[in-house]
C-alpha positions as CSV (number, residue, x, y, z in Angstrom):
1,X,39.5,52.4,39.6
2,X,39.4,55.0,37.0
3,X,39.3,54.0,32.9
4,X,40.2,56.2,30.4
5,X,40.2,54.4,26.4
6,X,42.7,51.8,27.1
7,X,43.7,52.5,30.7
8,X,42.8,51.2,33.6
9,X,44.2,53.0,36.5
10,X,44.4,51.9,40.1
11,X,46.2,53.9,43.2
12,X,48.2,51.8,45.5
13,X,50.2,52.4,49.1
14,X,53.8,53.0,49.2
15,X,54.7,49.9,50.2
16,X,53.0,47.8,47.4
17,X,53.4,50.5,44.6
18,X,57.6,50.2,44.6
19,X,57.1,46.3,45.0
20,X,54.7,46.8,41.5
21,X,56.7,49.3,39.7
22,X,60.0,47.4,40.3
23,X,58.2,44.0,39.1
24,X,58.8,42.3,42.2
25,X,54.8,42.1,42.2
26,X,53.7,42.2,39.1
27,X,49.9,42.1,39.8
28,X,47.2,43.5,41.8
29,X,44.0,42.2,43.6
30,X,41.1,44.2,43.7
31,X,37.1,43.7,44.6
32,X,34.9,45.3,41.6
33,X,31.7,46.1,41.5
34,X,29.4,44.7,39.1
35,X,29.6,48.2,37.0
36,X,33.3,48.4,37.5
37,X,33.4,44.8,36.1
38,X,31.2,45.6,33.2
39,X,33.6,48.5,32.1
40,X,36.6,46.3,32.3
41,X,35.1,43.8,30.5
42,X,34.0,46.4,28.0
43,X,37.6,47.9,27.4
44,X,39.4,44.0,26.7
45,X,36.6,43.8,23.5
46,X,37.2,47.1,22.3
47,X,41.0,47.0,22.7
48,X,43.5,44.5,21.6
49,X,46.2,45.8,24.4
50,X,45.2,47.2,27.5
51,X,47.3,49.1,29.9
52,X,47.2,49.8,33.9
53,X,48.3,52.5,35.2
54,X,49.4,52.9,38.6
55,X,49.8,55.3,41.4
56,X,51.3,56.1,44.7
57,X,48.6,56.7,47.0
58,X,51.4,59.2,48.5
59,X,53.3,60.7,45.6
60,X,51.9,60.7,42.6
61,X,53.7,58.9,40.8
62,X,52.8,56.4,38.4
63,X,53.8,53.4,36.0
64,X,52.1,52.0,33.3
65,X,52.4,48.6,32.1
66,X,50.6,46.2,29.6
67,X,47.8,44.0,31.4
68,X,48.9,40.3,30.0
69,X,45.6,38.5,32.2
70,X,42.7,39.7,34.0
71,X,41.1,36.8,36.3
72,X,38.1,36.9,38.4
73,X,37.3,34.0,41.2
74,X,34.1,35.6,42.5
75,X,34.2,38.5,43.9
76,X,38.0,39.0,43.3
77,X,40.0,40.2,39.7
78,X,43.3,40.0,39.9
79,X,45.0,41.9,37.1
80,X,48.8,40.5,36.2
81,X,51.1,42.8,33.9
82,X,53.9,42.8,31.9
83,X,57.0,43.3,34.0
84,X,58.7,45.3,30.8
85,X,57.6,48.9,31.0
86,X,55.4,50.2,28.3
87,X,55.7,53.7,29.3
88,X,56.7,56.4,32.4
89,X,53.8,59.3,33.1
C-alpha cells in the first residue's frame, strides 16, 4: 500500500486486476498494519473523496476509481469502489 494526498494505491495480480478494472470485482481485501490503518484512517478526515489506484503486478497498468466504503472486521479492510471510472493513469 502506498498513499499519496488522496490516493491510496494497491498492486494486484493479473487475474484479479482485469476482474477490478472491468468492475466485475469492484473491491479489494487486504490485511493492514496498525500504521497502514492509521494513514488510511487519516486520509478519509482530511479528504471528502478518496481514490484507489490500482496496478497490475505484471504490467503496469493502473485504474483509479472513487473508494465509496472502507470496512474493517479485525484484521481485515476491505475497500469497495465506484464501478464508474474517475480517471485512466
Amino acid at each position: 500500500m502506498n498513499i499519496k494526498a488522496n490516493i491510496i494505491t494497491f498492486k494486484s495480480r493479473p487475474e484479479f486486476f482485469n476482474k477490478e478494472e472491468s468492475g466485475i470485482k469492484n473491491n479489494t481485501v487486504r490485511y493492514l498494519s496498525d500504521e497502514e490503518a492509521r494513514k488510511v484512517d487519516r486520509v478519509q478526515c482530511l479528504f471528502s473523496e478518496v481514490l484507489i489506484q490500482i496496478t497490475n503486478t505484471e504490467t503496469g497498468d493502473s485504474f483509479r476509481r472513487v473508494i465509496r466504503d472502507i470496512s474493517t472486521n479485525e484484521d481485515v479492510t476491505v475497500f469497495t469502489w465506484d464501478l464508474e471510472e474517475e480517471s485512466e493513469v
